[in-house]
C-alpha positions in Angstrom: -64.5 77.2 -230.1 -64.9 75.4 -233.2 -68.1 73.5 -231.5 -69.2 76.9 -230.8 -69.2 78.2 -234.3 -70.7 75.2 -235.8 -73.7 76.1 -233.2 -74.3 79.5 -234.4 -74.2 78.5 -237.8 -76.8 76.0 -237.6 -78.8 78.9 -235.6 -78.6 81.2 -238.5 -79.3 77.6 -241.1 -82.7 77.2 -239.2 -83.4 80.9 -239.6 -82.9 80.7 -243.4 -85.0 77.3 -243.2 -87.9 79.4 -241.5 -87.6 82.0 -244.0 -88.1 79.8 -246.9 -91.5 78.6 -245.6 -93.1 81.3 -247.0 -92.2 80.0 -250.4 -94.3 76.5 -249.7 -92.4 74.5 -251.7 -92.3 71.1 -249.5 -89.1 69.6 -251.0 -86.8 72.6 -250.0 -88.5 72.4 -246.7 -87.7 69.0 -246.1 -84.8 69.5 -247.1 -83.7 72.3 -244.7 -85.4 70.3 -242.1 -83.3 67.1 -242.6 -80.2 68.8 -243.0 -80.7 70.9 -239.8 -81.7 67.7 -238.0 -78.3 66.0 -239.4 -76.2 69.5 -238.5 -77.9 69.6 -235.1 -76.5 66.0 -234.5 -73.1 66.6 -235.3 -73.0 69.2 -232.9 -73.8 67.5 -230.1 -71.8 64.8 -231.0 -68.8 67.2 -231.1 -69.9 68.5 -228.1 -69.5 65.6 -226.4 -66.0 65.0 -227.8 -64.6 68.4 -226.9 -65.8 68.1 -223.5 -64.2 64.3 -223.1 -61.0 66.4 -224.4 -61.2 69.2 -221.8 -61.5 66.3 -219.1 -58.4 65.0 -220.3 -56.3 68.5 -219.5 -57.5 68.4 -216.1 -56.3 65.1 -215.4 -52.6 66.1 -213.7 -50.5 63.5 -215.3 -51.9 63.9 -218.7 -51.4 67.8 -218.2 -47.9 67.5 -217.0 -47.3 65.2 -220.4 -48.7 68.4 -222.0 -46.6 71.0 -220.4 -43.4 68.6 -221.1 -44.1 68.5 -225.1 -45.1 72.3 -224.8 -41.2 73.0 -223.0 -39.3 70.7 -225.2 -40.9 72.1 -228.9 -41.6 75.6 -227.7 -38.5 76.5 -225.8 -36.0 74.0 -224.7 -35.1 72.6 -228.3 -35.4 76.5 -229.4 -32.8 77.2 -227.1 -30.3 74.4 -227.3 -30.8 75.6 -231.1 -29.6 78.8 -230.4 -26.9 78.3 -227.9 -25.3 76.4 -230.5 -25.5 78.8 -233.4 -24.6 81.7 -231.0 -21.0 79.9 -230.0 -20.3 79.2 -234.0 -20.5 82.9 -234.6 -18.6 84.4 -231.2 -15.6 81.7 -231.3 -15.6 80.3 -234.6 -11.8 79.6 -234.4 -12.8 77.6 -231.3 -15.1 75.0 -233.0 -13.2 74.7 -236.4 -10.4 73.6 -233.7 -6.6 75.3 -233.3 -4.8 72.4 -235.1 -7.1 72.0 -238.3 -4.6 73.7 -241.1 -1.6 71.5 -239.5 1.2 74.1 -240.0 -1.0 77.3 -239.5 -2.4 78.1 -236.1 -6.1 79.0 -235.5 -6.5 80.8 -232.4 -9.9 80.1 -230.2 -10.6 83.9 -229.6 -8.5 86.6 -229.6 -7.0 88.6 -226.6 -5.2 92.2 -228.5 -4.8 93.5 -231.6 -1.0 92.9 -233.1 0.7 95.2 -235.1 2.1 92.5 -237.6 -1.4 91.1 -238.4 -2.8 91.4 -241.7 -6.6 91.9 -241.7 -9.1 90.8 -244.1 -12.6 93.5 -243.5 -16.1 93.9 -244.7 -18.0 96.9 -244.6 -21.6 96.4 -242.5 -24.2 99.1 -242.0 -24.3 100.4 -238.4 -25.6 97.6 -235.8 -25.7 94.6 -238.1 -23.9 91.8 -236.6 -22.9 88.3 -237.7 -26.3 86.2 -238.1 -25.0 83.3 -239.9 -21.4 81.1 -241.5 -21.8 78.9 -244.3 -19.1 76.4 -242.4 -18.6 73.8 -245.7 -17.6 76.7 -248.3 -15.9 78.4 -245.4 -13.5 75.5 -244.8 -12.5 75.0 -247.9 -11.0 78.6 -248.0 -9.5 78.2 -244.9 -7.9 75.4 -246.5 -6.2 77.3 -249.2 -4.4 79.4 -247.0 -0.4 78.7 -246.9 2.0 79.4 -244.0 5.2 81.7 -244.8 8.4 79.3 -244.5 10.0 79.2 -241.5 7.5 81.1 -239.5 5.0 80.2 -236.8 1.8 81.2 -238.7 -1.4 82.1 -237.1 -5.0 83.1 -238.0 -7.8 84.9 -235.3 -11.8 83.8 -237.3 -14.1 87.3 -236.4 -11.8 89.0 -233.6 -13.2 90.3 -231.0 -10.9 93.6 -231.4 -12.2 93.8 -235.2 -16.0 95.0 -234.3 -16.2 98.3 -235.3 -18.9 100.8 -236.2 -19.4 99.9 -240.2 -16.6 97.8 -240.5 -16.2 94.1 -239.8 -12.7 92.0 -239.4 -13.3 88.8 -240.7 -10.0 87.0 -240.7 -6.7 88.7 -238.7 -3.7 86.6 -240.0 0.1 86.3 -238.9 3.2 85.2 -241.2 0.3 83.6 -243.6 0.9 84.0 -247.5 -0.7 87.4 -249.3 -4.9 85.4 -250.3 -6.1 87.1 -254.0 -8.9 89.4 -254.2 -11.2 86.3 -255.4 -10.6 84.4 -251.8 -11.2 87.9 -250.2 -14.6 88.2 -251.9 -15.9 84.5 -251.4 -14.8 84.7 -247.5 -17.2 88.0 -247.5 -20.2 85.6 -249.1 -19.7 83.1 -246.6 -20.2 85.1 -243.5 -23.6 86.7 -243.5 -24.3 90.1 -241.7 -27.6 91.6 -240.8 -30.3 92.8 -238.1 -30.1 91.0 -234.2 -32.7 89.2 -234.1 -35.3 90.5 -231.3 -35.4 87.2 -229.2 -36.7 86.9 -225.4 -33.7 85.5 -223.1 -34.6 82.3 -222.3 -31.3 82.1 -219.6 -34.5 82.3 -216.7 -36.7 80.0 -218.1 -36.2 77.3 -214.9 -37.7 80.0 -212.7 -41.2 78.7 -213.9 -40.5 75.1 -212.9 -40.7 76.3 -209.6 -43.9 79.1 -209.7 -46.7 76.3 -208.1 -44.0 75.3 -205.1 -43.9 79.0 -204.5 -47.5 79.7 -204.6 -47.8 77.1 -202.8 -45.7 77.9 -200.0 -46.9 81.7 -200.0 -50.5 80.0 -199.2 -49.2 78.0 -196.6 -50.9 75.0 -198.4 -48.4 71.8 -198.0 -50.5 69.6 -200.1 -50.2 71.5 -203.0 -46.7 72.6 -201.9 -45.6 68.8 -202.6 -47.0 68.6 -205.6 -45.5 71.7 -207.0 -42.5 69.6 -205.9 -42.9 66.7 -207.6 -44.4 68.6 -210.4 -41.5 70.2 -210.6 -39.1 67.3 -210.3 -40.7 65.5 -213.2 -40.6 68.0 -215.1 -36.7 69.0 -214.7 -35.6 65.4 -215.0 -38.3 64.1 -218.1 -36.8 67.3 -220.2 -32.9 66.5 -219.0 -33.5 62.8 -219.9 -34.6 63.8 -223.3 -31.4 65.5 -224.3 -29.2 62.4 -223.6 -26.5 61.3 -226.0 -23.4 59.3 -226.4 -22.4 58.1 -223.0 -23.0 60.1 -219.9 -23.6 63.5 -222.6 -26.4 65.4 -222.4 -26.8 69.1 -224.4 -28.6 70.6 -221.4 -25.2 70.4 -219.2 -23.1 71.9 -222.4 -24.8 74.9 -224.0 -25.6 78.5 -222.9 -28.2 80.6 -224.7 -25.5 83.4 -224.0 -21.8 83.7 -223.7 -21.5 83.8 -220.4 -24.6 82.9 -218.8 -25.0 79.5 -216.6 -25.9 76.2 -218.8 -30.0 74.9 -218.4 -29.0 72.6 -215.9 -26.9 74.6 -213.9 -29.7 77.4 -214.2 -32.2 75.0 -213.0 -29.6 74.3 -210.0 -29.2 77.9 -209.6 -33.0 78.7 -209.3 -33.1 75.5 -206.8 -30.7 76.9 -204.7 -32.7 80.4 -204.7 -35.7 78.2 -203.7 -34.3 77.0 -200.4 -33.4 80.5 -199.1 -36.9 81.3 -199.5 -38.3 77.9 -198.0 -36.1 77.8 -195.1 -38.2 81.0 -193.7 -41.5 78.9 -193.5 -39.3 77.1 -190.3 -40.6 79.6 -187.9 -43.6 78.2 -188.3 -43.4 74.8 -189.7 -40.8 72.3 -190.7 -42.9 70.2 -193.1 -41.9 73.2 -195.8 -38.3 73.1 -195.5 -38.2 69.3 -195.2 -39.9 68.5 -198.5 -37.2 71.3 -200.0 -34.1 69.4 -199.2 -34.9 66.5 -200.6 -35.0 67.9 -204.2 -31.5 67.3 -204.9 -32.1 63.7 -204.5 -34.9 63.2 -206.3 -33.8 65.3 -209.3 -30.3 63.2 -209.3 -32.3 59.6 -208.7 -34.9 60.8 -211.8 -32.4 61.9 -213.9 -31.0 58.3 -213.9 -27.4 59.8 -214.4 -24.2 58.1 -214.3 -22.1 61.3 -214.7 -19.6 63.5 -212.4 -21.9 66.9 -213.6 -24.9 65.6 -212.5 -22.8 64.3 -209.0 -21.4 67.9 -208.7 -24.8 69.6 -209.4 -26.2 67.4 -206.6 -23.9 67.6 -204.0 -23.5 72.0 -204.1 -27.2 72.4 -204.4 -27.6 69.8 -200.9 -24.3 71.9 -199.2 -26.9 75.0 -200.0 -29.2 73.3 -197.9 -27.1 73.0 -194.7 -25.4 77.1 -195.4 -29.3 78.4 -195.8 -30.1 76.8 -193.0 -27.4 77.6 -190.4 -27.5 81.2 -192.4 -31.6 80.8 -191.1 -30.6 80.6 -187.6 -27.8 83.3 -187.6 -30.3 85.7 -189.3 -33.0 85.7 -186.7 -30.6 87.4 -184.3 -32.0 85.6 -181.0 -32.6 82.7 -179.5 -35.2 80.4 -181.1 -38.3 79.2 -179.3 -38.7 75.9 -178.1 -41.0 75.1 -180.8 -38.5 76.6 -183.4 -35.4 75.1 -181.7 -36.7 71.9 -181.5 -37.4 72.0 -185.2 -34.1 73.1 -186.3 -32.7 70.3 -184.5 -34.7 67.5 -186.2 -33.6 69.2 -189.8 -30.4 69.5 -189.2 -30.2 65.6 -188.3 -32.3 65.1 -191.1 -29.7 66.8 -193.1 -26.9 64.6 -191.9 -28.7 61.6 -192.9 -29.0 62.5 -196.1 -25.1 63.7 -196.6 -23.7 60.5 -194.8 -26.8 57.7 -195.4 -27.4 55.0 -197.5 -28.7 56.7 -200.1 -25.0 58.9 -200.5 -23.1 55.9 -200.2 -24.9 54.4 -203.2 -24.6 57.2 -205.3 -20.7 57.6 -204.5 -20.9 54.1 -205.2 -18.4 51.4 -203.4 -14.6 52.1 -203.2 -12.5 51.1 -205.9 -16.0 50.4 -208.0 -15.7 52.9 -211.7 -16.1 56.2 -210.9 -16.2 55.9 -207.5 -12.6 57.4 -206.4 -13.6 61.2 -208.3 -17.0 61.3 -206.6 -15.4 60.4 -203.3 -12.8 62.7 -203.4 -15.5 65.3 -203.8 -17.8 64.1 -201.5 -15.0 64.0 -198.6 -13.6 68.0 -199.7 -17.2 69.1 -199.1 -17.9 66.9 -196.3 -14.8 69.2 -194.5 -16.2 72.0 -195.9 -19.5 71.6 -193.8 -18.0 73.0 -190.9 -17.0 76.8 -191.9 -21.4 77.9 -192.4 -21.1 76.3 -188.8 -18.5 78.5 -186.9 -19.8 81.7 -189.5 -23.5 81.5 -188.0 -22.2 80.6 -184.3 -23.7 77.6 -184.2 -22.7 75.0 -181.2 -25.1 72.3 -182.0 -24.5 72.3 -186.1 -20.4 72.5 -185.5 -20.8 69.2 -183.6 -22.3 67.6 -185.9 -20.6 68.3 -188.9 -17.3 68.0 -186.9 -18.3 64.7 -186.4 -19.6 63.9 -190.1 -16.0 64.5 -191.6 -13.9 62.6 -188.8 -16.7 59.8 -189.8 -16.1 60.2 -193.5 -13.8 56.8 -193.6 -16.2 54.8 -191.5 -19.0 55.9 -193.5 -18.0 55.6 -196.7 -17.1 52.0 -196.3 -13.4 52.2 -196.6 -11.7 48.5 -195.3 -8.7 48.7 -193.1 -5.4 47.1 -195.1 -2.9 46.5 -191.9 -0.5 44.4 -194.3 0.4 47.3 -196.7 0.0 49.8 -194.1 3.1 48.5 -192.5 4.8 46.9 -196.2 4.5 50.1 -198.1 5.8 53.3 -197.5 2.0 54.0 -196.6 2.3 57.1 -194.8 3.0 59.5 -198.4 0.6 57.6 -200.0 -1.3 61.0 -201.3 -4.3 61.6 -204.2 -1.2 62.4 -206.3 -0.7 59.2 -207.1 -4.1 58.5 -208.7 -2.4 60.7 -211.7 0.1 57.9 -212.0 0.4 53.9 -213.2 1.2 52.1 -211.0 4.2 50.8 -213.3 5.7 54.1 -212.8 9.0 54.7 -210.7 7.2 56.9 -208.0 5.0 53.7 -207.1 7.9 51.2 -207.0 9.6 53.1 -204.0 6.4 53.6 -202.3 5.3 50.2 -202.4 9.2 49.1 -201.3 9.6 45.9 -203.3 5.8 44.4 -202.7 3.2 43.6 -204.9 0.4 47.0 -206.1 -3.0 46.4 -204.6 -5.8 48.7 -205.5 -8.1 48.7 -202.6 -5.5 48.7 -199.9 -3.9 51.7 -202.1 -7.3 53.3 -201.7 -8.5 52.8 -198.5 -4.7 54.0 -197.4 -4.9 56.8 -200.0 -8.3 58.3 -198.4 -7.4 58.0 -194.8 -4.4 60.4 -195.0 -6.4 62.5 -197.0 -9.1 62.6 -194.4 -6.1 63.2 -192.0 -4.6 66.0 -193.9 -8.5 67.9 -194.5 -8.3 67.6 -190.7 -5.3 69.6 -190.1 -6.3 71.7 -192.6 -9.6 72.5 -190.8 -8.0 73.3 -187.7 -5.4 75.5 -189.4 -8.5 77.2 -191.2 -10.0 77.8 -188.1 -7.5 79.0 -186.4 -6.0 81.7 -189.3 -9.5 82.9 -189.9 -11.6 83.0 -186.9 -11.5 84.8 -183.4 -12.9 83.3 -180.4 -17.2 84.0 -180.6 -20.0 83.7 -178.4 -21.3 79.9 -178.4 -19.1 78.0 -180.2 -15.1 77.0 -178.3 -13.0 77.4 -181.7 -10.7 75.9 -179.1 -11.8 72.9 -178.0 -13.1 72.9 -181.6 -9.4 72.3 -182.8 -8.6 69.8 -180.5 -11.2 67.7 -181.7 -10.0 67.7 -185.1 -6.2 67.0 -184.5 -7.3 64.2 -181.7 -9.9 62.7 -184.0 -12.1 62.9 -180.8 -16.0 62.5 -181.4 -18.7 64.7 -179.9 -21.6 62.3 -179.9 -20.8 59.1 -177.7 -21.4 56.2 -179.6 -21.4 52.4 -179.5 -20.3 51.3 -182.5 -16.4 50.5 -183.1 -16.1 53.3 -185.3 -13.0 53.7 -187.9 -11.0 56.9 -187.2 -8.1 58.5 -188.7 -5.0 58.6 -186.8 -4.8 61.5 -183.8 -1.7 64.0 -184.2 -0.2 63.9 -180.9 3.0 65.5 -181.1 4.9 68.6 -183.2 6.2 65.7 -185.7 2.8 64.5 -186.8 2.5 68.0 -188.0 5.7 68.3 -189.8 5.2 65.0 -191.0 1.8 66.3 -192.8 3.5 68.9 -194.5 6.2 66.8 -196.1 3.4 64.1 -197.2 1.7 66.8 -198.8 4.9 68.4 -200.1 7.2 65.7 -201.6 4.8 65.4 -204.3 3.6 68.6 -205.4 4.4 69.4 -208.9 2.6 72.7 -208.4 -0.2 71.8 -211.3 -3.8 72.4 -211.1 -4.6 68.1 -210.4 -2.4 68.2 -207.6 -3.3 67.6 -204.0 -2.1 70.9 -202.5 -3.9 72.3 -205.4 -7.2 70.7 -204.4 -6.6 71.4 -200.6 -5.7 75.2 -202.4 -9.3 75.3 -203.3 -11.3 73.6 -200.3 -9.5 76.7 -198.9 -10.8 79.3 -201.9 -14.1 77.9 -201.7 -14.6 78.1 -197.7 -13.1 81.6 -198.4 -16.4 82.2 -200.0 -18.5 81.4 -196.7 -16.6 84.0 -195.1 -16.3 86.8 -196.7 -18.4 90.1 -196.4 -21.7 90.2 -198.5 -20.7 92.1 -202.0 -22.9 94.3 -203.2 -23.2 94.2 -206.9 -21.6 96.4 -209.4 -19.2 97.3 -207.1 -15.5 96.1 -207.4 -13.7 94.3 -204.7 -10.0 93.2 -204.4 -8.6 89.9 -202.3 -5.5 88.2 -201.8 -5.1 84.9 -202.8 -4.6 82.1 -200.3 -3.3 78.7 -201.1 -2.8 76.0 -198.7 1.1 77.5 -198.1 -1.0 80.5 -195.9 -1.6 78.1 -193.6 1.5 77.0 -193.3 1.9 79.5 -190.2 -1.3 78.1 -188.3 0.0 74.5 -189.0 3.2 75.8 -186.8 1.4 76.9 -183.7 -0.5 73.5 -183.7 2.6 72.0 -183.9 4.0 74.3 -180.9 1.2 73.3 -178.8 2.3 69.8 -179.2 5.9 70.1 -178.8 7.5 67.8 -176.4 11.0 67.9 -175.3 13.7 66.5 -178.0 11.5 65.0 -180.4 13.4 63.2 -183.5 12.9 62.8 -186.5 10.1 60.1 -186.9 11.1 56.8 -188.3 8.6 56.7 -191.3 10.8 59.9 -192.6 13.9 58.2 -191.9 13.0 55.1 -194.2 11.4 57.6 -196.5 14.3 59.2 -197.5 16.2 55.3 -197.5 13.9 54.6 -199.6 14.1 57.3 -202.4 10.6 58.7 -201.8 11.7 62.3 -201.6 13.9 63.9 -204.6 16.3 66.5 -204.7 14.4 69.2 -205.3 11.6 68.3 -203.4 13.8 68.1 -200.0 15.2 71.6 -201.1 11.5 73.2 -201.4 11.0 70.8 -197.8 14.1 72.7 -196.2 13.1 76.0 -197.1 9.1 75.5 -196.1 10.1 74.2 -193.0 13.2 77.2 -191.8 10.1 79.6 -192.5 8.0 77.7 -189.5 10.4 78.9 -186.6 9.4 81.3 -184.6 10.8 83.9 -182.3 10.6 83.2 -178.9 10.8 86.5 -177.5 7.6 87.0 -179.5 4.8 86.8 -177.3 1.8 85.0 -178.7 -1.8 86.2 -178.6 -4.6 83.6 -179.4 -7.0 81.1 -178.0 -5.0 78.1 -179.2 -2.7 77.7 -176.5 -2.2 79.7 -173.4 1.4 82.5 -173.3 2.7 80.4 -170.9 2.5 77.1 -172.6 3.7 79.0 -176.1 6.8 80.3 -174.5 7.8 76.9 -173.2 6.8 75.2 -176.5 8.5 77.4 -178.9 11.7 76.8 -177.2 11.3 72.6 -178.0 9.9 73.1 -181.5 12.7 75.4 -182.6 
């Protein structure tokens, strides 16, 4: 533009220069002439230079550079800016930090009004809010404040119950000395009021990362559909990199533009996960589409060059979206697929597997007993059984095998070494991700290792292979208290597999599997592994088997439809308590004893006092009835009533 008013200035320069030819002076029109030559020069010259410039934004890697700077000065800074001004002003007491005043309380937010709290208010006009603090002058009157003796004192910065049309609470305080009219004035100076500022929600803002892929895939153009990918992928992880701090920090995983929106990455996560619902449709014609799609989760996670668990979890739920979109794909189309179609589906959904059980998984986990590999595998092996419910919910035969067979190869994959030695030394068999919460100096591991010597990988390895046995029995409990026999899919022989640890696919390999239940005292042995330890806090292992439960809960359910409210029960891994006992009826076997690893359990101190009284009660809540017939697919009436007789 500027090349183009330079031109049309030196237009109207040689017009002037015409005009004084009538004078005849030959000085001035030399002059004019030279200078017009000169100006005429530096136009093309700039010319030249704008259009080497203009070369340069088409080139795609210098543009992308481009669109990187304009995202991080333009927007991405802008709104890590204002995420953390906006938490200051809604939980103040939050970030000053509850223990700061020593013997006076600072509550994070507040949850009611109290009648014994003594307010300190400002009066605003109508629809100002809180726009800024002045946090150093601020503190220091916080400081002055003086507990009454003898009292548990507390303070509440800005309550939420104090926002009231022309009137503002700024400080609600409990058994906390009478402050002078000087402190009330200065604590009005230091929190400013005024006008909202009008500001466009950035909380969408990933959306646009993915505008060219979906273009792109409108157009059926798969060319330009991967490089909307990769355009996309680079951009995401250049912008995440460039908000690293500390160790294993980054702001984009930590701050939310508003209160209770999703943080940038998860957003971007969120926005990826919308993108596969819409790219798994292109599989009625082609798979290329859908292909490239579920591969973004690795490529962000590899390009992000992350170490930490958020960027593990954020990776792992966005590829389980993957395999639910696409089993949800199948179930949608409500008939059978073509060959064409079928065929496709197949190869994606072993492309799938590969990529949840491959090479590139296992070095991402990370090898066992290597730092921070024990959380991610723990993670990795509660989804892994999680695979199976989008399975059984879209009626899929083909998809059920195969995932039934990904978590019952979870040990082998994952490179977990046999320990044989300890297996037999130890009291291996309660060995439960309870005790990762523990020291090994700690009583609870000296009668579980029964006088030998604490070894980390063998505690491991034996640690993960009764949890792999107890997401099993879970599974087939699941299954069993949730789902009704349906169309393709044996729920039946489904079950079987999992408590036999029986393969679908043949195979020639000497694959690692976790122990079969074969009779009613593996069951009731499960349950008291799971039980002797369970303090009933949110790290516990029924607690995480709890919410495996919860979040399969979630796959289904009925679709909600927004706005509207819904009401649920609950269901902890105790709700399956009653599933567990019918597998445990269909193995019965006349008089069946106590096991021998129970007997030298309870030797051996393993179980206390009031874990064996919670044990005692659980397990008189299992019998059943005999003269209660039994309706299911699990086992056949005849078989039940003989069973029922042994296992009571």
């Amino acid at each position: 533009m500027f090349a183009g008013l330079s031109g049309l200035s030196l237009a109207a320069f040689v017009v002037l220069g015409g005009m004084t030819l009538s004078i005849g002076d030959g000085y001035l029109n030399t002059s004019f002439a030279v200078t017009a030559f000169v100006w005429m020069l530096f136009n093309i010259i700039l010319s030249i230079w704008f259009f080497v410039s203009s070369l340069n934004v088409l080139d795609e890697s210098k543009r992308d550079r481009l669109m990187n700077k304009f995202f991080l000065s333009q927007i991405v800074d802008d709104y890590i800016q204002k995420a953390y001004i906006q938490a200051w002003l809604r939980y103040p007491g939050g970030h000053v930090g509850q223990n700061y005043l020593g013997n006076i309380k600072i509550l994070p937010y507040s949850i009611s009004e109290k009648d014994d709290m003594l307010h300190v208010k400002s009066n605003i006009s109508k629809g100002d809010v809180v726009t800024d603090i002045y946090i150093r002058p601020f503190l220091f009157l916080l400081r002055r404040l003086e507990a009454v003796d003898g009292q548990d004192a507390e303070i509440i910065i800005l309550p939420s119950f104090g926002v009231r049309s022309g009137e503002l609470t700024l400080l609600s305080s409990r058994n906390v000395k009478p402050v002078s009219g000087l402190w009330r004035w200065l604590l009005r100076r230091c929190i400013v009021t005024g006008r909202p500022e009008n500001k466009r929600d950035l909380d969408d803002i990933t959306f646009d990362f993915f505008g060219e892929a979906y273009d792109a895939l409108n157009d059926k153009n798969i060319s330009v559909f991967r490089t909307g990918i990769e355009r996309l992928t680079d951009t995401y992880t250049s912008i995440k990199r460039s908000y690293n701090y500390e160790v294993d920090k980054n702001y984009l995983d930590e701050v939310k533009e508003s209160g209770f929106s999703h943080t940038f990455s998860d957003s971007f996560h969120y926005e990826l996960r919308k993108f596969f619902r819409e790219s798994v449709k292109s599989t009625e014609y082609s798979g290329e589409y859908f292909r490239e799609s579920m591969l973004i989760p690795l490529r962000v996670y590899r390009k992000t060059q992350s170490t930490c668990f958020t960027d593990f979890r954020q990776f792992l739920l966005s590829l389980f979206r993957v395999w639910h979109v696409l089993n949800e794909w199948k179930a949608g189309l409500g008939g059978p697929l073509s060959a064409s179609q079928e065929l496709t589906h197949q190869a994606l959904i072993r492309g799938y597997i590969g990529l949840w059980e491959g090479w590139s998984m296992t070095t991402i986990t990370g090898k066992p007993g290597s730092e921070d590999s024990t959380g991610r595998l723990m993670y990795h092996l509660h989804n892994t059984a999680r695979l199976l419910i989008p399975s059984v919910v879209a009626d899929n035969a083909s998809s059920v095998r195969y995932a039934h067979d990904v978590l019952c190869l979870w040990f082998n994959q994952s490179r977990f070494t046999r320990y044989w030695e300890e297996e037999y030394r130890w009291h291996s068999f309660f060995l439960t991700p309870d005790y990762l919460s523990l020291k090994e100096t700690e009583p609870q591991w000296n009668m579980l290792l029964r006088g030998s010597k604490y070894k980390k990988d063998a505690a491991l390895s034996i640690m993960f292979a009764n949890a792999l046995s107890d997401l099993r029995l879970l599974m087939a409990g699941y299954l069993i208290a949730h789902f009704e026999s349906q169309k393709n899919i044996d729920l039946a022989d489904l079950v079987n597999h999992l408590i036999m640890s029986e393969l679908y696919e043949d195979r020639d390999t000497h694959d690692t599997l976790t122990p079969a239940f074969r009779r009613s005292v593996d069951i009731i042995d499960m349950i008291l592994r799971i039980e002797h330890c369970n303090l009933h806090t949110n790290t516990s292992w029924y607690s995480g088997l709890s919410e495996t439960i919860e979040v399969m809960n979630s796959y289904n359910e009925r679709p909600y439809i927004p706005g509207r409210m819904y009401t649920g029960e609950y269901e902890d891994l105790g709700s399956l308590y009653g599933a567990f006992a019918l597998l445990a009826i269909k193995l019965a076997r006349p008089a069946e004893q106590v096991t021998q690893r129970v007997n030298e359990a309870l030797a051996g101190g393993v179980f206390s006092y009031s874990s064996k009284d919670r044990i005692i009660s659980i397990l008189k809540r299992l019998k059943r009835d005999p003269s209660v017939p039994y309706e299911g697919y699990i086992i056949s009436e005849a078989d039940y009533a003989t069973n029922v007789v042994f296992f009571k």
